[in-house]
C-alpha positions in Angstrom: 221.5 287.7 174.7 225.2 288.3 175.3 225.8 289.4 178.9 229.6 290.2 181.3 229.4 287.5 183.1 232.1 288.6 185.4 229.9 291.8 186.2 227.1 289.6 187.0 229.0 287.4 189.1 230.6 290.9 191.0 227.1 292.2 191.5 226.1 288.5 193.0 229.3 288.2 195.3 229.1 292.5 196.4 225.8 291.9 198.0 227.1 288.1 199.0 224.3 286.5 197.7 224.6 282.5 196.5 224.2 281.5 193.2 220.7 280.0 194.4 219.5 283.0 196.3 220.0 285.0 193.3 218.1 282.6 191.3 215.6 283.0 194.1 215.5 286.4 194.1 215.2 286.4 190.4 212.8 283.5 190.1 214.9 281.6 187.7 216.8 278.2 188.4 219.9 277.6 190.0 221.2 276.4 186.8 219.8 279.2 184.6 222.3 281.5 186.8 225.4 278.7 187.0 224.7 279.0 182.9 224.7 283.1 182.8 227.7 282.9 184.9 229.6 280.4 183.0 228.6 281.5 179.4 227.4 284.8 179.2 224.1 284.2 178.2 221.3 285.0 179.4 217.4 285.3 177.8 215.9 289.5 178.2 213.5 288.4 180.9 216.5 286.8 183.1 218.1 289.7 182.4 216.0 292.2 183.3 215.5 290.0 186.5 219.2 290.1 187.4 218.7 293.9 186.9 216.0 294.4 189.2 217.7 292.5 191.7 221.3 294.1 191.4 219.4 297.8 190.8 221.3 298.9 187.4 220.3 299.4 183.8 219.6 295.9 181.9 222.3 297.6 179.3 224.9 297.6 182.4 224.9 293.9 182.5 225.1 293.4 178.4 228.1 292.2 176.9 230.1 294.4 174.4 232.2 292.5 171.8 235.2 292.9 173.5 233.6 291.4 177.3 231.9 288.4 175.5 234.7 285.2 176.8 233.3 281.9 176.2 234.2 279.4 179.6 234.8 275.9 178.2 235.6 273.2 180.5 239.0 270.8 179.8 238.4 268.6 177.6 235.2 269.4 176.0 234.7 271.7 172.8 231.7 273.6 172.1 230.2 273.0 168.5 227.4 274.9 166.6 225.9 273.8 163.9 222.4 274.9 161.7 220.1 272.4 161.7 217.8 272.5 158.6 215.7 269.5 157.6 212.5 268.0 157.2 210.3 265.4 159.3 211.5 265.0 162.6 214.3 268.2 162.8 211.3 270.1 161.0 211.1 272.1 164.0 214.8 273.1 164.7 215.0 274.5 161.2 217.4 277.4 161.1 217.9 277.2 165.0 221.8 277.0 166.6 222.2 274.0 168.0 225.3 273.4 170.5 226.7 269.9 170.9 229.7 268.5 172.8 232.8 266.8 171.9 234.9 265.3 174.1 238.8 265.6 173.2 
């Protein structure tokens, strides 16, 4: 789910919490929140965690098409492919898959 990650990161830095005491408070990983900060993306249950935690509406902290800003570090390019097969890939049929590419 497409979230603001800038909003989340205000919320975090207004009641100057860490990164890992929000993933405390939230019961999620460090990295889960480094991710939701970097990407904007976050699952529904680490949403409505974040929600909980900053007190707002889980539909405060979603992303509307123009919010959405995809954080890529230099050098690297973010791919996604389908992956549809048989055997071995049989059970990431039809999911996204992202991959990196260093330039």
């Amino acid at each position: 789910m497409e979230v603001n990650a800038q909003l989340i990161k205000q919320h975090r830095t207004d009641k100057a919490l860490t990164q890992q005491h929000l993933a405390d408070a939230c019961d999620v990983s460090l990295r889960t929140i480094q991710r939701v900060e970097r990407y904007g993306v976050a699952s529904s249950e680490t949403l409505m965690s974040l929600a909980a935690v900053f007190e707002v509406e889980t539909k405060t902290l979603q992303a509307t098409n123009n919010q959405v800003e995809t954080v890529e570090p230099k050098g690297i390019q973010l791919q996604h492919i389908i992956v549809a097969g048989t055997g071995l890939f049989s059970s990431l049929a039809g999911s996204l898959v992202t991959y990196f590419i260093m330039k």
